[in-house]
N, C-alpha and C positions, 0 to 999 in steps of 0.2 A: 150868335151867342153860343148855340152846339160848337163848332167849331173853336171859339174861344174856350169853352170848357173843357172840349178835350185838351188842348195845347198845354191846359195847365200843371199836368206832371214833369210833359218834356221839357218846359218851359221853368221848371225847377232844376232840370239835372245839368246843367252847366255852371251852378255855384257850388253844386258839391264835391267838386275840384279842389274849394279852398278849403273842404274842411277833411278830404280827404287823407291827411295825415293823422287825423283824431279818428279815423275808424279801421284803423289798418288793423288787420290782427281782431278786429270785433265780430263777437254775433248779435249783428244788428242788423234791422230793417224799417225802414219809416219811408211812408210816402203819402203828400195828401189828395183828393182824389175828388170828383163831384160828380153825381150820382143827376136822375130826375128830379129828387125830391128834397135829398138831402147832400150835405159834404164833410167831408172826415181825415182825418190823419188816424191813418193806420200801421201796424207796425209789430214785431217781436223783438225781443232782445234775450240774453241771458240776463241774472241778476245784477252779475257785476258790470256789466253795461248801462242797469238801467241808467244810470247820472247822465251817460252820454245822450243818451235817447229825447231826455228832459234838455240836456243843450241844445239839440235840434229842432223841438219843438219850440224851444226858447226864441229860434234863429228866426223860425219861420213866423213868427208871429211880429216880430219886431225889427226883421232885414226890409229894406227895400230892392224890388227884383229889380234891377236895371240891366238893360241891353249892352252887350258889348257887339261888336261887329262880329269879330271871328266866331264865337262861339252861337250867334244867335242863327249866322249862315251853317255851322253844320248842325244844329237843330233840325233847320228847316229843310236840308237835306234827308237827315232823318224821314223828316215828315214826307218828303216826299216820295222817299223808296219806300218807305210802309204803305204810301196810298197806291203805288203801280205798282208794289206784289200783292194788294187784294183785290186789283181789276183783274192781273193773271188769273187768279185763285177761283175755282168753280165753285168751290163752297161759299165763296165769300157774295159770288153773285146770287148762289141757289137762296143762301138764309137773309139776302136783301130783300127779294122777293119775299120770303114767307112773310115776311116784318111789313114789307106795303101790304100784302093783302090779307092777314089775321088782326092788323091793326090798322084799317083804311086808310094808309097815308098818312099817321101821325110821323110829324115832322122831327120829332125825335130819335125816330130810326130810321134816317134820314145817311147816307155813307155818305165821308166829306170826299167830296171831289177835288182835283187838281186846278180849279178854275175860283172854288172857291179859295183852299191855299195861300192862292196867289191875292186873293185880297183882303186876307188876312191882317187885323192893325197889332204891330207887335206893342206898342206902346199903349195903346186901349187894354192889349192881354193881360201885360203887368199891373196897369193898375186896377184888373179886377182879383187877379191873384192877391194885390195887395189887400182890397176893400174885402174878402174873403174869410182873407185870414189875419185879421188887422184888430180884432174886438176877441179876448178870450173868456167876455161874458156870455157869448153867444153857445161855450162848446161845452161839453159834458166829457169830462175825462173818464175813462173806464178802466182799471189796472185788473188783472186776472193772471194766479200766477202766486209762486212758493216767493209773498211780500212779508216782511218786517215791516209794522206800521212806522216801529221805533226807526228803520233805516231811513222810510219811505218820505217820514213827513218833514226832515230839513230838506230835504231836495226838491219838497213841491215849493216849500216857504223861498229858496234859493233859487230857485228858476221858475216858478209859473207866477207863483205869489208875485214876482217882480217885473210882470209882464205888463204895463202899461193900459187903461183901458181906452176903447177909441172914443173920441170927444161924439160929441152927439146923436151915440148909438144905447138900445137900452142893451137888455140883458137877453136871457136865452127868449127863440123868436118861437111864435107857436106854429105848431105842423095844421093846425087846422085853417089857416090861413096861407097854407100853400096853392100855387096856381095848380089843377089839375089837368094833366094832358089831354089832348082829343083824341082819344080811341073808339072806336066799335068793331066789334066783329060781323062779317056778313051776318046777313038777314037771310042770305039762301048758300046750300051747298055750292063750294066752288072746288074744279077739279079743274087744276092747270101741270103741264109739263112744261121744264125751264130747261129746255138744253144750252149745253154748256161744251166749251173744249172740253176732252179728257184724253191723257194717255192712256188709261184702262177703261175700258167699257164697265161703269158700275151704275149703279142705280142707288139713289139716296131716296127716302119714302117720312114725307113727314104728315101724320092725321092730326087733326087738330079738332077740339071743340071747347064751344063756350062754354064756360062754368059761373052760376050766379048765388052767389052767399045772402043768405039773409042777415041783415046789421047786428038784429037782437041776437041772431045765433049763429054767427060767424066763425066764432071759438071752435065752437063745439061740432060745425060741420067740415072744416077744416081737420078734423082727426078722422072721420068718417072716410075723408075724400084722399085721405094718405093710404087707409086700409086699403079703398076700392081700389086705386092705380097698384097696390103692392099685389092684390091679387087677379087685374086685367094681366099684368104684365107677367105672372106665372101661368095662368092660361096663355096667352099668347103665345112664350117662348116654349110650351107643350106642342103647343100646335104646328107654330110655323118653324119650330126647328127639328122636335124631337119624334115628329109624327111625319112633316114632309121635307124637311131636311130643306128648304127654299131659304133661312135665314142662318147668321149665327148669333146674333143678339139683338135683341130689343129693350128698347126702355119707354116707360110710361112716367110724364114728372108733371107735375103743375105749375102755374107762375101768375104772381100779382103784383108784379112789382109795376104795373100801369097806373094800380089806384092809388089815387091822391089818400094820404092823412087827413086833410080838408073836404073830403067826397062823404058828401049829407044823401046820397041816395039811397032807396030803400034794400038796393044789392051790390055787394061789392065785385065788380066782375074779375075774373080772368081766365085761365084756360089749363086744358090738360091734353098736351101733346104726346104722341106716339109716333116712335121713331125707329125706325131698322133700315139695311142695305140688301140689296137681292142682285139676282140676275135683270136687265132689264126688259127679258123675253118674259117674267113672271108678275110683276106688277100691277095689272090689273088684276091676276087672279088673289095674289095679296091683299092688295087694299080692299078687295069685298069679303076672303076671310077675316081679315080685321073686324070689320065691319057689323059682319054676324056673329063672331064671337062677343063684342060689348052688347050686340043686339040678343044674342040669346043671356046672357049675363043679368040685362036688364028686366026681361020675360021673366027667369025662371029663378034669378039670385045664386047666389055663390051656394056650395052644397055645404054642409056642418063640418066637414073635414076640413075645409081652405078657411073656415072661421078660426077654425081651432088653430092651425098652424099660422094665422097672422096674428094671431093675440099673443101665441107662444115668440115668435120672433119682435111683434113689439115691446114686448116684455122686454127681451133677450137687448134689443138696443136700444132702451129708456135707461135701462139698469146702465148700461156700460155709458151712454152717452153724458149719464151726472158722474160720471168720475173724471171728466177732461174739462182743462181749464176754458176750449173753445168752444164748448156748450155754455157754459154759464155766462162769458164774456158776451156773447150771440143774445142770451134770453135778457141780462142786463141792457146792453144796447139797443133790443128793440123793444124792452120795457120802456125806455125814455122816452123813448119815439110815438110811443103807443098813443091813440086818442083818449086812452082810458088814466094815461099815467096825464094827460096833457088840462082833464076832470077832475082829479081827484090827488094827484101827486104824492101819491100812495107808488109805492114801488114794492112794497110786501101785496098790496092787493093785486097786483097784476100778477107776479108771481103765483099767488096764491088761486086766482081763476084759472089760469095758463095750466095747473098740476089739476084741478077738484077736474075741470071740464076733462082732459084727457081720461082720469080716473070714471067720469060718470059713463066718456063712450065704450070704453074699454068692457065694463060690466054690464053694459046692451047689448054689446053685440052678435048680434044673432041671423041667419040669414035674411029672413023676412025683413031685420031692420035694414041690411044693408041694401036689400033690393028694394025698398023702401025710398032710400038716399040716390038709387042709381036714380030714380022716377025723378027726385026733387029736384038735383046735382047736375044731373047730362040733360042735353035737350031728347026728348022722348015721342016719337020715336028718335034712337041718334042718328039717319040716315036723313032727319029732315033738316039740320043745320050744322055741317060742318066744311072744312078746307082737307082737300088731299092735294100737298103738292110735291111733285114728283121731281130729280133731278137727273136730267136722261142726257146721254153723249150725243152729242149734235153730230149728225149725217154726213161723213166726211164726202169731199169732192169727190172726180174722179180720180187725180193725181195722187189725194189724202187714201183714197182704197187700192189703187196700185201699189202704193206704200206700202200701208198696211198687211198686204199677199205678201210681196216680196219678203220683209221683215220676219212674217211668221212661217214660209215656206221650208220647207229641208235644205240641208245645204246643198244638196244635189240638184235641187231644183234652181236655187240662188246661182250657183254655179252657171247652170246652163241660160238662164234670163240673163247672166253677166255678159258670158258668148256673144249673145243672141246681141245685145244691149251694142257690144262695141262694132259686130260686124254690122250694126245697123248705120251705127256713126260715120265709120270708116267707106259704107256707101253711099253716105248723103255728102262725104268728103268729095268722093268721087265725081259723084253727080255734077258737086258745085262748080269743081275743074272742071269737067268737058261743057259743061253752058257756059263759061267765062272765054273757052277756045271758042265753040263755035259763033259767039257773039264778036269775038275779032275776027 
């Protein structure tokens, strides 16, 4: 099924051939896409596009995808140079690993292999594309954007309105009744290195910890836990770059996109990773300043002066963030989504929690609370449950380090190993002729 999922964008770009005379000259974009949890047709356009945009949504809802030969072999072509440039690919190998081991083997970050590929059913793919996107009861359309209701509403009447509905499907499906994936994070500290081919010797460095939200206060710890990473990650980049010069960036970010809509548990988990590049001679001494600076953080809490300048900078981009159209589009869409919209079907009330809970964290905060949060938020101590995994240049042979000398040597020295290299040749020439005589 992953595999079939994924297929399903590439699995669309060989009809858009036919209608490629209808976008020439447009700014437009639409694609649709399927996620763990959910699936979407996304997209921009200009205004005077939008009709176009509405045709293709039109298409997709109401074309049958059918196979043709030629085009479904250079698909599959596709498919198959995108999966041997991210066996090449050191990163693609390092962030497989972190994905097995932050997330025990859930099957869903799972990389498609060439073996799977190949037994791929083109004709099962199409018709889940079809059954997908075949019911336009099921979708929630969201417009965001300088719209005229007057322009906007013949053209929903003339292309959506006349979208067919699928015979024995109902209407929009609820998220709490979605399957939840199998995830957990270790139970104990795991420290693994993944070496990897590389042409430059670098070092990738990713920390990782559990984060568990409580249900009733989810909201409102989720703005807390934005603060905290805005101001781990200004520590940090103090320390490990502008104090010991060992890094040039860092980022700290959060992510939950594991948990189910459907997830009745009393915490909603996910995690807050920290990530930088170094020398790989510096690495361990790294990851244990990491280590101690969250651990002194959680001890002693952030000082009055890193409160004030994160409240001053979340100010500074709340304010600008409601002046663009893909904030609002963002808070509408996972308004819908929400378990609260899915209760209540209230979409001014999720709105309206979404702005009161930021507002109530924002005028608490204060160190004591936030070192308060790190205790609740991080596992405590943080040194008792988390992932350090490291991506280190794999040990070249002997032949791979002679390389390496020669390549990085003076030219004078390249020169003289070149000498050196051919009179060697030219004596094991020799050699070979006078044993060939003396054997006749």
């Amino acid at each position: 099924i992953y595999v079939t999922d994924r297929m399903i964008i590439l699995l669309n770009n060989p009809n858009l051939c036919a209608v490629a005379p209808l976008l020439t000259g447009r700014r437009l974009s639409l694609s649709p896409a399927e996620g763990a949890y959910a699936r979407s047709v996304k997209g921009s356009c200009s205004p005077h596009d939008l009709e176009v945009a509405l045709q293709l949504i039109h298409l997709l809802m109401t074309s049958d995808l059918k196979l043709e030969a030629g085009e479904m072999d250079s698909v599959m072509v596709q498919l198959r140079q995108g999966i041997e440039a991210q066996l090449r690919s050191p990163l693609h190998a390092y962030h497989t690993r972190i994905r097995q081991i932050n997330y025990e083997g859930c099957h869903f970050f799972d990389p498609i292999t060439l073996d799977e590929l190949e037994k791929v059913d083109l004709e099962a793919s199409c018709k889940h594309h079809r059954a997908t996107y075949s019911n336009p009861a099921e979708f929630t359309l969201i417009f965001t954007g300088k719209l005229k209701f007057t322009v906007l509403l013949p053209l929903l009447t003339t292309y959506l309105a006349t979208i067919p509905a699928a015979e024995g499907r109902g209407g929009r499906m609820d998220p709490r009744k979605v399957k939840p994936l199998p995830f957990r994070f270790p139970d104990q500290p795991v420290l693994e290195d993944v070496e990897v081919d590389m042409v430059s010797p670098v070092t990738q460095i990713q920390i990782t910890f559990p984060i568990g939200l409580n249900r009733a206060t989810a909201r409102e710890e989720l703005w807390w836990l934005a603060s905290i990473c805005r101001i781990l990650e200004t520590r940090l980049l103090q320390k490990l770059r502008f104090e010991f010069g060992d890094i040039y960036t860092v980022s700290v970010s959060n992510f939950f996109g594991c948990e189910a809509p459907s997830s009745n548990r009393d915490k909603l988990w996910g995690d807050v990773s920290i990530a930088f590049t170094c020398d790989p001679a510096n690495k361990d001494r790294l990851v244990a300043m990491t280590l101690a600076t969250l651990e002194l953080l959680q001890d002693e809490g952030p000082t009055q002066a890193e409160v004030d300048t994160v409240l001053k900078l979340e100010t500074f981009d709340w304010e600008n963030l409601c002046q663009e159209n893909t904030f609002w589009h963002d808070v509408i869409a996972n308004g819908y989504q929400s378990r609260r919209f899915a209760e209540t079907s209230d979409l001014d009330a999720v709105w309206t929690r979404l702005r009161d809970t930021r507002e109530t964290v924002m005028s608490s905060m204060t160190p004591e609370a936030l070192r308060t949060m790190l205790h609740m938020l991080f596992p405590y101590p943080c040194r008792s449950r988390y992932t350090a995994i490291t991506m280190m240049p794999k040990p070249p042979g002997v032949l791979g380090r002679l390389a390496f000398k020669f390549m990085t040597a003076s030219p004078a020295v390249q020169a003289v190993v070149a000498v050196a290299g051919v009179g060697l040749v030219a004596a094991a020439a020799v050699a070979a002729v006078m044993a060939r005589r003396r054997a006749k």
